[in-house]
Backbone bond lengths (Angstrom), bond angles and torsions (degrees), N, CA, C in turn:
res aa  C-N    CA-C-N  psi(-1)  N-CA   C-N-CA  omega(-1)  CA-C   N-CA-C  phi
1 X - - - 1.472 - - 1.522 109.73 -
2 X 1.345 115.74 138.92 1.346 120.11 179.87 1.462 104.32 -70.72
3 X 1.434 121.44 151.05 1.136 124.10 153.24 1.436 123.25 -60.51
4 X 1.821 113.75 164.50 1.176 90.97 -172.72 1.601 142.33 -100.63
5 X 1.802 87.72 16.16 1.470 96.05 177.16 1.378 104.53 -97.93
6 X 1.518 131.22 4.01 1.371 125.64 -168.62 1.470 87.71 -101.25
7 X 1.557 145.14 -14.42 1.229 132.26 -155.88 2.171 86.51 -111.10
8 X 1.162 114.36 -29.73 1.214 115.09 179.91 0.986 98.03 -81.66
9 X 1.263 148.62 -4.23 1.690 137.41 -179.21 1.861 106.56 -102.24
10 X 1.469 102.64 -16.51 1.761 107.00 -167.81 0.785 92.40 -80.89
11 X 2.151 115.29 -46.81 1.567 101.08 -174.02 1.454 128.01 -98.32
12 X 1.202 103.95 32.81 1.589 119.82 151.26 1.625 116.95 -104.07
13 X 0.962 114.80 -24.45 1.225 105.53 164.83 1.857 118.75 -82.01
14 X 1.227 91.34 -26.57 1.982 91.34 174.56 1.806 105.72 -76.73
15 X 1.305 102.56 -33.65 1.687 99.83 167.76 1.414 118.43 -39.87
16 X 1.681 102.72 -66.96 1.595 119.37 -152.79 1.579 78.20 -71.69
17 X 1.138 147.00 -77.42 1.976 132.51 -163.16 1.169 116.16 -16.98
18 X 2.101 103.54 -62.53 0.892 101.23 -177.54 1.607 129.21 -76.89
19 X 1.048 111.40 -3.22 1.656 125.28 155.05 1.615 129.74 -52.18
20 X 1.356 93.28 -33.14 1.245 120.54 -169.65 1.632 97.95 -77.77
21 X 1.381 89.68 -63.51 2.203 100.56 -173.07 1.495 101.97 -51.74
22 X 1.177 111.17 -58.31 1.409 117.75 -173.92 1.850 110.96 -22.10
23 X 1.879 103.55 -66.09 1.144 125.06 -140.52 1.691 93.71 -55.41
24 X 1.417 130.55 -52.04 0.993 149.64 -153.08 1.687 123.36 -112.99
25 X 1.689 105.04 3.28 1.530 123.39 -178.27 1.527 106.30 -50.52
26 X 1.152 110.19 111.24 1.539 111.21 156.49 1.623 104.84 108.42
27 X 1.673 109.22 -7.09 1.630 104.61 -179.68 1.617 97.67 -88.25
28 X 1.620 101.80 171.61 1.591 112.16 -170.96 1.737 97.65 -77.33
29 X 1.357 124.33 -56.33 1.404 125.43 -166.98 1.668 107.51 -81.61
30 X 1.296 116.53 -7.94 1.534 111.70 170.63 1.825 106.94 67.69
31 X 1.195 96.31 -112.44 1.808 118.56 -157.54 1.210 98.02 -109.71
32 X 1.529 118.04 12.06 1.651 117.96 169.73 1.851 105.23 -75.77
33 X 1.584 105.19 -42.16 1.227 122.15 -156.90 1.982 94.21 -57.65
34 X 0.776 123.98 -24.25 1.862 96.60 167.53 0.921 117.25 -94.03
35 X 1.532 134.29 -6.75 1.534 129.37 159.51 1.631 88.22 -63.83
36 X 1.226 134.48 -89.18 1.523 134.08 -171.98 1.440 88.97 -37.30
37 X 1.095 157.89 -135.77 1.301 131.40 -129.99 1.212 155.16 -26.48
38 X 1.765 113.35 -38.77 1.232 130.91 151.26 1.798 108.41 -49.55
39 X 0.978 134.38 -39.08 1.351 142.24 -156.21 1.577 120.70 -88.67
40 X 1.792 96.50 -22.97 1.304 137.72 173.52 1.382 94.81 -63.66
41 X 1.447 113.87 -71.46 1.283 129.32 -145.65 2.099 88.38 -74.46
42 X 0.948 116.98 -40.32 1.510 117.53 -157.38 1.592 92.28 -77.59
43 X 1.216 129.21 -2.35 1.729 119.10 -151.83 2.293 79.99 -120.00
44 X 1.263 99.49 -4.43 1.749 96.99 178.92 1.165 105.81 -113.06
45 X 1.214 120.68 -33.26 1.890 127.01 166.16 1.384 98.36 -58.15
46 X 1.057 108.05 -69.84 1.444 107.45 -165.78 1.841 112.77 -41.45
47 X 1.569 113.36 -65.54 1.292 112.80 179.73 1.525 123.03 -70.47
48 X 1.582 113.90 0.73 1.308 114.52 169.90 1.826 113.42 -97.85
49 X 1.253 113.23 -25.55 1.415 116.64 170.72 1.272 129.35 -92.43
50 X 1.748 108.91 -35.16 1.141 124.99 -172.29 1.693 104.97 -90.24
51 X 1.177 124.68 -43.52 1.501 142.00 177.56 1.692 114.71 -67.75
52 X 0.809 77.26 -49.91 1.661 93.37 -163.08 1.572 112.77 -81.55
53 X 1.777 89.26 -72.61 1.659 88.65 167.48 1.324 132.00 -82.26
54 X 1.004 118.11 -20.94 1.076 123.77 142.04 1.891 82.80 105.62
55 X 1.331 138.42 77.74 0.858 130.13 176.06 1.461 110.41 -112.20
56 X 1.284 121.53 137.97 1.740 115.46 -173.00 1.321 112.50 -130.54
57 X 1.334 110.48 144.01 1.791 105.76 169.27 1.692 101.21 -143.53
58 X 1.179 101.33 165.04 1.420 114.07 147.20 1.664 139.48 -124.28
59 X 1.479 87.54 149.15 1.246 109.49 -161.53 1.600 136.22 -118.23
60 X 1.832 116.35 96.23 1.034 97.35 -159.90 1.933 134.44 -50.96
61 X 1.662 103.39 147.69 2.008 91.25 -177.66 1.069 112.38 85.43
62 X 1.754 124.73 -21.77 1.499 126.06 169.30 1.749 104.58 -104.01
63 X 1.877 107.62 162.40 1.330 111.14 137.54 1.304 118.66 -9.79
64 X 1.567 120.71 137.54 1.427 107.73 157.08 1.886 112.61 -106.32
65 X 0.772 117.43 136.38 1.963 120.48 174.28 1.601 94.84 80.61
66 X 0.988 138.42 64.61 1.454 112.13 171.89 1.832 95.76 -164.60
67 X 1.314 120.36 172.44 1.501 115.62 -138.44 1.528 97.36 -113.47
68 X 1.381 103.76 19.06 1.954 106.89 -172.31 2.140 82.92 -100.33
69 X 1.477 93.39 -51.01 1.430 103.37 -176.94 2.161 124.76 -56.04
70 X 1.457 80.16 -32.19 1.335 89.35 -177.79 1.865 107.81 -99.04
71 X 0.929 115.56 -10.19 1.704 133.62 171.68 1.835 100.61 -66.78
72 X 1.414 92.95 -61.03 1.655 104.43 -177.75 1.555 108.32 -42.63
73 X 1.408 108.07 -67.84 1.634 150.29 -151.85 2.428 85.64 -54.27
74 X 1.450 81.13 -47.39 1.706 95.87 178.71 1.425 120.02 -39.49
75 X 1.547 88.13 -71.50 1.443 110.58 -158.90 1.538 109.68 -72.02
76 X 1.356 120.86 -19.00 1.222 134.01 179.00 2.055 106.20 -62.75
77 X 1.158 78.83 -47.70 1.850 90.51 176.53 1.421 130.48 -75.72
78 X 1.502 93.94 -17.47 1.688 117.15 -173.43 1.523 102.73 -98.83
79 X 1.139 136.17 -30.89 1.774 142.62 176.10 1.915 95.14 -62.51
80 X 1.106 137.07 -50.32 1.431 121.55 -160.26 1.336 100.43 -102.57
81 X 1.092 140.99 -26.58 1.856 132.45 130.84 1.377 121.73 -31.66
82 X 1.553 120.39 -79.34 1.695 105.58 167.09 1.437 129.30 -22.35
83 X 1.734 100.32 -55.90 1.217 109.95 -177.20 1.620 114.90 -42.49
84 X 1.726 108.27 -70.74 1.371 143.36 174.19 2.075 99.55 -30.21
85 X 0.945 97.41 -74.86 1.620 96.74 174.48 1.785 128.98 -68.82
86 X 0.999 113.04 -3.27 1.048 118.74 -176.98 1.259 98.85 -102.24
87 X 1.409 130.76 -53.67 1.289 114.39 172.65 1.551 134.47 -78.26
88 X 1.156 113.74 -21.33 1.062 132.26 133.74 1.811 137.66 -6.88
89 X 1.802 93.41 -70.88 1.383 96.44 174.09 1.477 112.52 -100.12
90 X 1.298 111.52 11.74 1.844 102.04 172.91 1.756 89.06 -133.13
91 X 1.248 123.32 34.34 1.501 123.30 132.18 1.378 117.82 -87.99
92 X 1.603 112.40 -53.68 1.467 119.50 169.84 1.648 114.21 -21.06
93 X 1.503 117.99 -54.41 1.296 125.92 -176.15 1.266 107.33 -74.53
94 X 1.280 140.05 -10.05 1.744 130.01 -161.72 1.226 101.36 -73.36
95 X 1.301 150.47 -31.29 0.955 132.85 -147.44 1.751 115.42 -100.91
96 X 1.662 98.69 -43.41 1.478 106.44 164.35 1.584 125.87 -97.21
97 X 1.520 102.97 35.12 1.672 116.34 172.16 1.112 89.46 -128.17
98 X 1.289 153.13 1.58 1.179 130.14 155.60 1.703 116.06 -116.01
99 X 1.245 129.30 85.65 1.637 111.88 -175.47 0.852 108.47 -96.82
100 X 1.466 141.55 14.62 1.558 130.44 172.41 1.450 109.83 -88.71
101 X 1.335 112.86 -26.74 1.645 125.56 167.50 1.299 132.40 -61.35
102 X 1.481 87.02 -27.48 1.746 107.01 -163.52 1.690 94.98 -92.49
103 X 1.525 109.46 -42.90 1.542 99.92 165.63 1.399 142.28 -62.88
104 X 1.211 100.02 -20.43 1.910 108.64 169.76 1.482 101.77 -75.83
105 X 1.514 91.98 154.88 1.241 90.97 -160.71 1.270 104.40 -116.52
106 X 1.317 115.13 -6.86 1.918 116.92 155.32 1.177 115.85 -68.68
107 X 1.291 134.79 -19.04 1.368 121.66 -175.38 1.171 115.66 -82.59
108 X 1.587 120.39 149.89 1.169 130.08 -164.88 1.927 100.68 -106.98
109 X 1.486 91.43 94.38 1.465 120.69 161.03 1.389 114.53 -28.19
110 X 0.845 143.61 -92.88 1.485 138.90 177.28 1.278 134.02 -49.04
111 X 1.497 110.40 8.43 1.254 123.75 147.69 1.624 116.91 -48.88
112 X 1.180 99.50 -47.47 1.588 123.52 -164.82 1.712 112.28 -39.20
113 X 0.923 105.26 -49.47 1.592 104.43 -165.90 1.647 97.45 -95.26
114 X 1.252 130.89 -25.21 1.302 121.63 -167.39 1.758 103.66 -86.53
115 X 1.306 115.12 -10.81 1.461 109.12 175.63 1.682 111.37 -62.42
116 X 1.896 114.87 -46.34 1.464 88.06 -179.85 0.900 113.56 -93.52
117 X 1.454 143.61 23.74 2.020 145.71 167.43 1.693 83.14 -75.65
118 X 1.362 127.32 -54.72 1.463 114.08 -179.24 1.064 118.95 -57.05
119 X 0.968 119.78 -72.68 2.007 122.50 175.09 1.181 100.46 -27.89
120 X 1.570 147.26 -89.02 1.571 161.98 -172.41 1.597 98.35 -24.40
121 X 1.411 111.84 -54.26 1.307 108.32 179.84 1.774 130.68 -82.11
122 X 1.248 87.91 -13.27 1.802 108.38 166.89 1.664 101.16 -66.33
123 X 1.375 100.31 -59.09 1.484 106.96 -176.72 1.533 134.12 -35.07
124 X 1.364 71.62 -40.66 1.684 109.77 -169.25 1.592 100.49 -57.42
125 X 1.606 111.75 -39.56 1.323 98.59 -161.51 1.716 115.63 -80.25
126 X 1.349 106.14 -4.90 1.956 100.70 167.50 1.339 101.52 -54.81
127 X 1.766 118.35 -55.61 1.347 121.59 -141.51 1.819 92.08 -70.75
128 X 1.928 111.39 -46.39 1.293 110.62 161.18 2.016 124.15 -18.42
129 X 1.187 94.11 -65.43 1.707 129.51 -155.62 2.159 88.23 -56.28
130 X 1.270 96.05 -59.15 1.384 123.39 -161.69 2.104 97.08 -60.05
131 X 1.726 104.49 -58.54 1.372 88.65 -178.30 2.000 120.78 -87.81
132 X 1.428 96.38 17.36 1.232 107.86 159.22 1.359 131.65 -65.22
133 X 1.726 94.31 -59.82 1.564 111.74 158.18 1.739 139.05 -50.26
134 X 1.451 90.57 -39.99 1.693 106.79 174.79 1.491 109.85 -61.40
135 X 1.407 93.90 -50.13 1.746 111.97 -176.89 1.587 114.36 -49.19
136 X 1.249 102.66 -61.06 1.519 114.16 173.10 1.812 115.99 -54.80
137 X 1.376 101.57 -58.23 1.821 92.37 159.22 1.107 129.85 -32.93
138 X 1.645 126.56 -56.18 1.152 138.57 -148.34 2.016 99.02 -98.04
139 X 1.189 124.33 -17.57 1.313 120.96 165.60 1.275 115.60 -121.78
140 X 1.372 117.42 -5.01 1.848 115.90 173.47 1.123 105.41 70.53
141 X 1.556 127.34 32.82 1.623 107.64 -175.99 2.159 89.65 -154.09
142 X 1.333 96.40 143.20 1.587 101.04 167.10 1.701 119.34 -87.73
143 X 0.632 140.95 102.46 1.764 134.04 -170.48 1.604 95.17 -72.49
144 X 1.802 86.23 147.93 1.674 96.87 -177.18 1.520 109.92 -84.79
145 X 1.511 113.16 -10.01 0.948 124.00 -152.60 1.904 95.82 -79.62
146 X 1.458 123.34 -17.27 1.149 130.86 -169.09 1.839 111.39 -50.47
147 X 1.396 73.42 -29.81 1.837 92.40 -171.92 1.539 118.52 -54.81
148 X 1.759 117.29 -14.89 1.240 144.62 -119.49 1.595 100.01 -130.82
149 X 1.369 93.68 -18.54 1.986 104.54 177.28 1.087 123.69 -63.56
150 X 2.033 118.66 -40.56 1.904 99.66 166.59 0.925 118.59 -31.52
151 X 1.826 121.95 -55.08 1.479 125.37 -172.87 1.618 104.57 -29.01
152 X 1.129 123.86 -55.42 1.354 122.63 -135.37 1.558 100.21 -97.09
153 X 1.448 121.00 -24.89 1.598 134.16 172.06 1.409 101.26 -66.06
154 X 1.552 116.14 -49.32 1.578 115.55 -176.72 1.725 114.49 -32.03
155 X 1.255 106.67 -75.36 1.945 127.67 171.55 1.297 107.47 -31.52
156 X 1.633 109.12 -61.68 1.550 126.81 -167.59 2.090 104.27 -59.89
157 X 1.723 104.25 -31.16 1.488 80.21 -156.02 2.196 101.97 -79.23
158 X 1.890 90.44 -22.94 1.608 114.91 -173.80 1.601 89.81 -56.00
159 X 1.031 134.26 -71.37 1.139 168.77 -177.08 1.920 83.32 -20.81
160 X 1.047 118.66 -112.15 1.429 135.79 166.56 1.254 108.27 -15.32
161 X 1.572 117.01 -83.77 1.471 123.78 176.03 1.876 105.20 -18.08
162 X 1.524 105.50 -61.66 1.288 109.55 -156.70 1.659 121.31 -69.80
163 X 1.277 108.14 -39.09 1.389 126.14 131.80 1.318 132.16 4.07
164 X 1.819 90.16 -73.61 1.749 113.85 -164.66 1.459 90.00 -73.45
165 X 1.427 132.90 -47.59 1.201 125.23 -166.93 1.302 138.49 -52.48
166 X 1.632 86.22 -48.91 1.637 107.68 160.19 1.616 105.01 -58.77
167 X 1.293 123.08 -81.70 1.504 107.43 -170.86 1.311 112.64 -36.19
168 X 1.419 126.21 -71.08 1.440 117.43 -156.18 1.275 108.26 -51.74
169 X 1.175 133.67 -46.20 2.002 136.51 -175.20 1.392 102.23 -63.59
170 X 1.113 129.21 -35.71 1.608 100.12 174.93 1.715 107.09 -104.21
171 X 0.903 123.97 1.44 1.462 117.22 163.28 1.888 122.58 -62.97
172 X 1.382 88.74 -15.69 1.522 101.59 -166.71 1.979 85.45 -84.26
173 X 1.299 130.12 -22.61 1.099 128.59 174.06 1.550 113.92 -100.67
174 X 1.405 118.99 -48.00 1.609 119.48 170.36 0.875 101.88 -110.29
175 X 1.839 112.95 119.00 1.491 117.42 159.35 1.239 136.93 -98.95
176 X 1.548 95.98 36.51 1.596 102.57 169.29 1.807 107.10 -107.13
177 X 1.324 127.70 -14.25 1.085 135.01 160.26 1.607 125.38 -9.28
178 X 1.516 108.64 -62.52 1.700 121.39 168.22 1.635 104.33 -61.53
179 X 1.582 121.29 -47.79 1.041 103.20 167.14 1.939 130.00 -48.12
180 X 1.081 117.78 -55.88 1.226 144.85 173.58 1.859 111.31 -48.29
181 X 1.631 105.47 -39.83 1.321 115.02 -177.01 1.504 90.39 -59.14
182 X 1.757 110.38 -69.16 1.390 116.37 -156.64 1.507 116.07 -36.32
183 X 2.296 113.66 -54.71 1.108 101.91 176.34 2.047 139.68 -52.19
184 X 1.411 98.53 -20.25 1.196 123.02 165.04 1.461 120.80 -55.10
185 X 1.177 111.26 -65.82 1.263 124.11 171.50 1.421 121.93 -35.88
186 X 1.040 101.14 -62.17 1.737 124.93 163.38 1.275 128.62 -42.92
187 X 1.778 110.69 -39.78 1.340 114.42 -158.80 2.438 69.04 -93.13
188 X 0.853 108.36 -55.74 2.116 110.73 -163.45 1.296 91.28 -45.43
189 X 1.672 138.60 -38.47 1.197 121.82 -172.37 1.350 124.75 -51.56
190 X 1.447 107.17 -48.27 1.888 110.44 165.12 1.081 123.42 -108.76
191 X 1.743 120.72 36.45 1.231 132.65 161.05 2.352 105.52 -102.76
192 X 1.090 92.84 -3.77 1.642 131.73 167.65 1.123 131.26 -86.11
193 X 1.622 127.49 83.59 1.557 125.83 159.61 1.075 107.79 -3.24
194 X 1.583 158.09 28.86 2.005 125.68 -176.12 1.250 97.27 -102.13
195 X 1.238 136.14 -38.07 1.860 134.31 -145.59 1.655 88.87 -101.49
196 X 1.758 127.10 -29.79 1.430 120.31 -147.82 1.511 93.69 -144.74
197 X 1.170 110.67 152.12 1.583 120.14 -164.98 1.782 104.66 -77.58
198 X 1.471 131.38 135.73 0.963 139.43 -158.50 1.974 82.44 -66.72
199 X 0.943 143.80 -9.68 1.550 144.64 -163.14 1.214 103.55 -84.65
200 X 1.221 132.86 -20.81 1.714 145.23 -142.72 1.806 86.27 -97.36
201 X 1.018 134.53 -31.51 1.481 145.42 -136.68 1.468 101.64 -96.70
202 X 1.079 116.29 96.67 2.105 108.44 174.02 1.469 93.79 -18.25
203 X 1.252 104.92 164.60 1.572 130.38 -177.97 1.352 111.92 -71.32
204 X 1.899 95.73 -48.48 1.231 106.44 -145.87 1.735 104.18 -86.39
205 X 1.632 100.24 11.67 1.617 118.87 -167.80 1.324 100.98 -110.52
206 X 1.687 116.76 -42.87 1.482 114.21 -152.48 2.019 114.86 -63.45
207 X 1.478 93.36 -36.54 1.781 125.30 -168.42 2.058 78.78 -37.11
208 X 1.921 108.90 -77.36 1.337 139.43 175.03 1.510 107.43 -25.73
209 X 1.465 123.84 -68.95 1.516 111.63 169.78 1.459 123.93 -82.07
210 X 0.935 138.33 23.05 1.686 145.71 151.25 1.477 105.95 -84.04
211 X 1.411 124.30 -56.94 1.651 131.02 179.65 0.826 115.85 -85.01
212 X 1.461 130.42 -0.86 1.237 128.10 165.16 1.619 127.57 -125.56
213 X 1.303 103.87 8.68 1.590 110.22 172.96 1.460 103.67 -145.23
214 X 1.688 103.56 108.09 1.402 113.61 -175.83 1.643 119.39 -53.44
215 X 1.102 99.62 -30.51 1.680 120.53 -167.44 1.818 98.30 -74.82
216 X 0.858 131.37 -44.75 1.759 138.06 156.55 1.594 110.32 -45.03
217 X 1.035 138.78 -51.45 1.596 164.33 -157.40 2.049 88.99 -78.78
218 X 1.252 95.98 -64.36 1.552 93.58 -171.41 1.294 132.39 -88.53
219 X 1.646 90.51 -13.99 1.986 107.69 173.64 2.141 95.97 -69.30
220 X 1.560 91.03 -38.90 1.448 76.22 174.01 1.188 142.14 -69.84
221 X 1.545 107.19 -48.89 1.678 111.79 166.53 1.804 115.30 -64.52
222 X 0.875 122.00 -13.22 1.510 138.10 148.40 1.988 95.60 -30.13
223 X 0.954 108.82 -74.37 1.626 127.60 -152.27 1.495 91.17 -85.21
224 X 1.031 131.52 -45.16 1.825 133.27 176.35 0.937 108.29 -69.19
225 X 1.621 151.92 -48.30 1.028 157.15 148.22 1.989 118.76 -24.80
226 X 1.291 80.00 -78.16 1.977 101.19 177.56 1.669 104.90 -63.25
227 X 1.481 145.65 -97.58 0.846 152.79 91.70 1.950 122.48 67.71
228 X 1.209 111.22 -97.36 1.089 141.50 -149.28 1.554 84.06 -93.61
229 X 1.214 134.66 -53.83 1.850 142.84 -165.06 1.504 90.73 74.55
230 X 1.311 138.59 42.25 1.550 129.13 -172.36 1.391 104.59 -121.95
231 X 1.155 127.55 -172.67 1.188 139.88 -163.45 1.563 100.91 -155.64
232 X 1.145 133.60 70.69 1.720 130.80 -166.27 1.937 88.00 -122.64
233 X 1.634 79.53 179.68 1.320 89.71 177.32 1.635 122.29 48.49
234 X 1.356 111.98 48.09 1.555 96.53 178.91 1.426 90.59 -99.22
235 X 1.246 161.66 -20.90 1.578 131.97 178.24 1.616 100.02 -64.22
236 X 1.178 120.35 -52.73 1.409 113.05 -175.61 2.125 117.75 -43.69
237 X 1.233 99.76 -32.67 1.602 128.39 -154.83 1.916 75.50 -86.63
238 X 1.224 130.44 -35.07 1.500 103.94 -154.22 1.539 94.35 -112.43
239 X 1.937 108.15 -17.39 2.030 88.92 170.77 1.712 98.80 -88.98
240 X 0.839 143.50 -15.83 1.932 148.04 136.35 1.463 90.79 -7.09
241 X 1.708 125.32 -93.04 1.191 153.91 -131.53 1.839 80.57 -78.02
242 X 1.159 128.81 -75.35 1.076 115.98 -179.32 1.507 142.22 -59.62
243 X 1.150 108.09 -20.20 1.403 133.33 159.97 1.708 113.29 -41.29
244 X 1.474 94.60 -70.55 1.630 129.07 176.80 1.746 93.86 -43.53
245 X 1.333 108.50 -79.23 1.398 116.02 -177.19 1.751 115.35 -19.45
246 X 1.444 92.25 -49.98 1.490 106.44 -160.29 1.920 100.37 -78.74
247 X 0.982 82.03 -31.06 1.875 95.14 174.50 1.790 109.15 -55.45
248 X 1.802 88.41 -71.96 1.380 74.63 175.12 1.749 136.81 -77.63
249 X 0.981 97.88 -3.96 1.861 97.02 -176.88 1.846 93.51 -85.38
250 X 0.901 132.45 -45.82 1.376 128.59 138.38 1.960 130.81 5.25
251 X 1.294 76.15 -80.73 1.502 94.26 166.85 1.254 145.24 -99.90
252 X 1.139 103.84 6.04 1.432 134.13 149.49 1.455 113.98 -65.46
253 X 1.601 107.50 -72.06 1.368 107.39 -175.13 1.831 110.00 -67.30
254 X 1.457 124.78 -14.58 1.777 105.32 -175.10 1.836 76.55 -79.63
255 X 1.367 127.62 -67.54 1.567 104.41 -170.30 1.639 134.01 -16.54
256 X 1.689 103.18 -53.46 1.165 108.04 -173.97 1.628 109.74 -64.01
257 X 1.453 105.21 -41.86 1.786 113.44 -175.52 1.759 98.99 -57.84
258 X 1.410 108.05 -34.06 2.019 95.89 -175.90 1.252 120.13 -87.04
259 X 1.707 115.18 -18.31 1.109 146.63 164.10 2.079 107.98 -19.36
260 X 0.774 112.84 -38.80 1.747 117.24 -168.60 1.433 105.76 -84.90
261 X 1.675 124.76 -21.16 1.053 136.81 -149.12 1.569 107.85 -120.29
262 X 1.186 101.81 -12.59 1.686 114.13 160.18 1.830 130.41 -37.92
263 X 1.485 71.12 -72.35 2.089 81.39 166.11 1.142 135.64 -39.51
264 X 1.533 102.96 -52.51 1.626 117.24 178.39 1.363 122.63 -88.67
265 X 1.316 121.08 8.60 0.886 142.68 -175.75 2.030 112.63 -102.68
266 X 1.332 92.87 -59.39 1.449 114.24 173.02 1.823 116.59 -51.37
């Protein structure tokens, strides 16, 4: 007999696949379509900030001022955001889109929300894969530092996971929550270093959104890591990591406390 974290780990991993097949069953490009989306989104950032507004930075190992450099510099910040919201808002739903699951009473409930934080971040890795490649074109060099990215998935998955937990458990009671997530989402996106250089930010503000918004902390080492071949920002990178922690053990435990109230509810 298997033990029972090796049989709870198979069937989380046969979940998230079939999560995966599901999303895209029956289209021609399949599991291409979030690389094309992410890529979507980076090719309108780019010509709305970089084009338009004309926003510039430099970047060590890249171009300096020019829109291949600042495209890169983008998308680097925009891959662990996608990720973050995407799984995010179709965890929110796991729990009251599935009630036949939620009524058995062998199944292990808190599976539920962490299947799409996995998928989102699976996803993630074309758009990953893709500005790996660009990166390396555009400076001729592989950084060792690439090696250095669990670090940065660790925070990102607590981070999300903990998140998802909280949303999905009380959504099963308030279902205006996803509504409420979305405006949130929206307002953290440009309360978030990704579109504008963490430099743009009063001083006396920036210290406040680095230690206090995990998603800033990792969009950066994102770009130092990939990018940069650097290693910066580790106090920011370790109150991130702990932050996250605290997020998810957090939201883990209000899930488990609403957890009983699912059924009768559903």
């Amino acid at each position: 007999m298997k033990p029972a974290w090796k049989a709870k780990f198979g069937l989380l991993q046969s979940l998230v696949r079939r999560d995966l097949e599901a999303r895209y069953k029956g289209s021609i490009l399949g599991n291409l379509w979030p690389l094309i989306n992410q890529l979507s989104q980076l090719l309108i950032y780019t010509y709305v900030f970089s084009i338009v507004l004309k926003v510039k930075l430099s970047l060590k190992g890249l171009p300096e001022d020019n829109n291949i450099a600042f495209g890169l510099w983008l998308f680097a910040g925009l891959l662990p955001w996608i990720a973050f919201t995407s799984g995010l808002i179709q965890a929110t739903g796991s729990v009251v889109n599935q009630p036949n699951l939620v009524k058995k009473v062998v199944f292990p409930l808190e599976m539920l929300p962490v299947v799409p934080v996995l998928s989102a971040l699976i996803e993630s890795a074309l758009g990953l894969a893709a500005l790996i490649v660009l990166s390396a074109i555009s400076s001729g060099r592989l950084p060792e530092t690439l090696a250095l990215l669990p670090l940065v998935w660790l925070p990102q998955f607590l981070l999300t996971a903990g998140l998802s937990y909280f949303c999905a458990g009380l959504t099963v009671f308030l279902r205006d929550i996803p509504q409420t997530l979305g405006v949130a989402l929206n307002l953290g996106f440009y309360l978030t270093p990704i579109v504008y250089p963490a430099n743009v930010i009063p001083e006396q503000l920036r210290g406040w959104v680095f230690w206090l918004n995990p998603l800033a902390a990792i969009a950066e080492v994102y770009r130092d890591l990939v990018l940069a071949g650097e290693v910066n920002h580790l106090g920011e990178w370790g109150v991130a990591s702990a932050v996250s922690l605290v997020i998810f053990l957090g939201g883990f435990a209000l899930y488990q406390r609403l957890r009983p109230g699912f059924a009768d509810v559903l």
